[in-house]
C-alpha positions in Angstrom: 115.9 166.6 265.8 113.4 166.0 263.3 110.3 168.8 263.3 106.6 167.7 263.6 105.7 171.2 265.1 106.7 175.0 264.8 104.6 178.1 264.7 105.6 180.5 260.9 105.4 184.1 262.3 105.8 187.3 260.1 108.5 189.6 261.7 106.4 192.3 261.5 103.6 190.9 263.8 106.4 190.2 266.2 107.8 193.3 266.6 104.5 194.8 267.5 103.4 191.7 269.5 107.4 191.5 271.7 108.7 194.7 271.2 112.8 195.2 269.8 114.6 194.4 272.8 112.8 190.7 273.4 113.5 189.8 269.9 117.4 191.0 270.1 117.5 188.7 272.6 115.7 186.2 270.8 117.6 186.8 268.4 120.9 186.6 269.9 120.3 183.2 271.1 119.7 181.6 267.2 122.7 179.5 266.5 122.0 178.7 262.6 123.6 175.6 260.8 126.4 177.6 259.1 127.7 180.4 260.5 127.5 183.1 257.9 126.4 186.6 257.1 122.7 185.1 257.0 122.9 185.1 260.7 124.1 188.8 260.7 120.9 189.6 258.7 118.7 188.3 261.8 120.5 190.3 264.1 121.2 193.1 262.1 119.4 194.0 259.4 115.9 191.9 259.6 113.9 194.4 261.8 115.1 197.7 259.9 114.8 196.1 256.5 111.4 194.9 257.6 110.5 198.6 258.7 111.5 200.0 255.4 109.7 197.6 253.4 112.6 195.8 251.5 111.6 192.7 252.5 109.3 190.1 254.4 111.0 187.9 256.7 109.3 185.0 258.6 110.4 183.7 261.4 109.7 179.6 262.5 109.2 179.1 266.2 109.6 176.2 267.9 106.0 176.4 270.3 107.8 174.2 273.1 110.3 176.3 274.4 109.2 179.7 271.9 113.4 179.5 270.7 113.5 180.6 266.6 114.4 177.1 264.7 114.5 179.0 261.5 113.7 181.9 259.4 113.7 183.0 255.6 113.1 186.4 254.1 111.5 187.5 250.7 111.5 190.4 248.3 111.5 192.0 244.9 114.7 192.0 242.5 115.8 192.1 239.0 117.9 189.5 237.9 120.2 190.1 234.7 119.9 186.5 232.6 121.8 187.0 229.3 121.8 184.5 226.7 124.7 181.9 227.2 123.9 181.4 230.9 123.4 177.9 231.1 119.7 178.0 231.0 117.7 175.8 228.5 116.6 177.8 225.8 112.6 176.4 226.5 113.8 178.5 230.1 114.8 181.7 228.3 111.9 182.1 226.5 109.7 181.5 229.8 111.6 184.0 231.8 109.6 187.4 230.4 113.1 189.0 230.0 113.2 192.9 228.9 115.4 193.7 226.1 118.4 194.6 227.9 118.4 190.6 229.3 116.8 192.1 232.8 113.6 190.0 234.6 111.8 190.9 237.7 111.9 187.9 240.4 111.2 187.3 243.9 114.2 187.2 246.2 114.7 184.3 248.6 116.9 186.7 250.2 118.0 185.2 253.5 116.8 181.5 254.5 118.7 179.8 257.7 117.7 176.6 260.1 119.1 176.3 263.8 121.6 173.8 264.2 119.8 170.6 265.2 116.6 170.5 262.9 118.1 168.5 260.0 115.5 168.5 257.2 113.9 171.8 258.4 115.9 173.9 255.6 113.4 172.3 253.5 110.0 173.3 255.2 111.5 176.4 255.2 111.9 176.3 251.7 108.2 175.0 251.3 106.8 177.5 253.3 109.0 180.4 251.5 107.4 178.9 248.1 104.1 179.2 249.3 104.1 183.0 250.3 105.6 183.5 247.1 102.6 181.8 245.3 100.1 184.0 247.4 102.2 186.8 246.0 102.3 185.7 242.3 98.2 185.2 242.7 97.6 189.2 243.5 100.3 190.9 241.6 102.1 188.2 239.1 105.8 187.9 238.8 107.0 184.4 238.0 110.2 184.1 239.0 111.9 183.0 242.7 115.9 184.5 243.2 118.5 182.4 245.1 122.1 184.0 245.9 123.9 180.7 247.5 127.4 180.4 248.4 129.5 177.5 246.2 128.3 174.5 248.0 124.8 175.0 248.1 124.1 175.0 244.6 123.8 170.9 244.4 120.9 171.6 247.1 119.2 174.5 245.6 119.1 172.3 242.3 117.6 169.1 244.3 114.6 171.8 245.4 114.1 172.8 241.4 116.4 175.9 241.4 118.5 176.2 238.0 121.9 177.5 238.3 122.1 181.1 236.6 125.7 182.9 237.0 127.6 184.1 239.6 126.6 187.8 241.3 129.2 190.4 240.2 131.1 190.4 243.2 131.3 186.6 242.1 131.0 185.5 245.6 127.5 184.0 245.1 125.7 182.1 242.8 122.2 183.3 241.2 119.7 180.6 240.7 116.3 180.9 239.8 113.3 178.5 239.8 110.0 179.9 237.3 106.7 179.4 239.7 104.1 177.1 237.0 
């Protein structure tokens, strides 16, 4: 189903606006893409990480029928890039890296469509960016974070994300895009 409307909501005006218990049930009825740990986040840990400040997550409605079609969260993290990653070395030296090979970034920490809205991963995507601009104008900070799973990294690359390493648990793969 392609989109053509949805409402962008910040999860903590909803929580205020709906109260807990409507969006665990609101929540509970999200059926994402990929089943994953992303849709553990929503159900799990979005409202208390939102409470404790670790992150921003935005939630995409669908205004027809109010049923979440997609979400994304952001934050702050470092990001370790040592030399030999893979990154151009034009990159490296745009990157603002501290001597020990450490750089502050945004984290694109959790981003997940509903199954059905083919396409929409990108809006999402578009609509992440653009709260991370707003961000970079007030307080700087040029880099955006991505921790995708193996087969995502061709897609993250299509939307200008640059392959980094793998996490240390090596079940991820950090990519980073630098915000012009």
């Amino acid at each position: 189903m392609a989109v053509t409307d949805y409402v962008l909501l910040k999860l903590s005006s909803m929580i205020s606006d709906y109260g807990e218990e409507i969006l665990g049930r609101m929540f509970a009825d999200y059926e994402s893409v990929y089943k994953s740990s992303v849709d553990d986040f929503l159900s799990k840990n979005s409202i208390p990480m939102e409470k404790r400040g670790e992150c921003r997550t935005y939630i995409a409605i669908n205004p027809n029928d109010s049923k979440i079609i997609g979400f994304f969260s952001i934050g702050v993290r470092c990001l370790q890039i040592p030399d030999g990653c893979g990154l151009s070395k034009t990159m490296l030296r745009k990157l603002n890296r501290s001597e020990d090979n450490v750089a502050q970034a945004y984290l694109l920490g959790q981003l997940s469509r509903a199954e059905g809205y083919k396409g929409f991963g990108r809006i999402l995507i578009d609509e992440a960016l653009k709260k991370i601009k707003e961000a970079y104008e007030i307080v700087g900070c040029r880099l955006v974070r991505i921790d995708c799973t193996d087969r995502l990294i061709g897609y993250y690359e299509e939307h200008g994300f640059h392959y980094v390493k793998k996490n240390a648990d090596k079940d991820l793969n950090q990519m980073l895009m630098i915000i012009d």
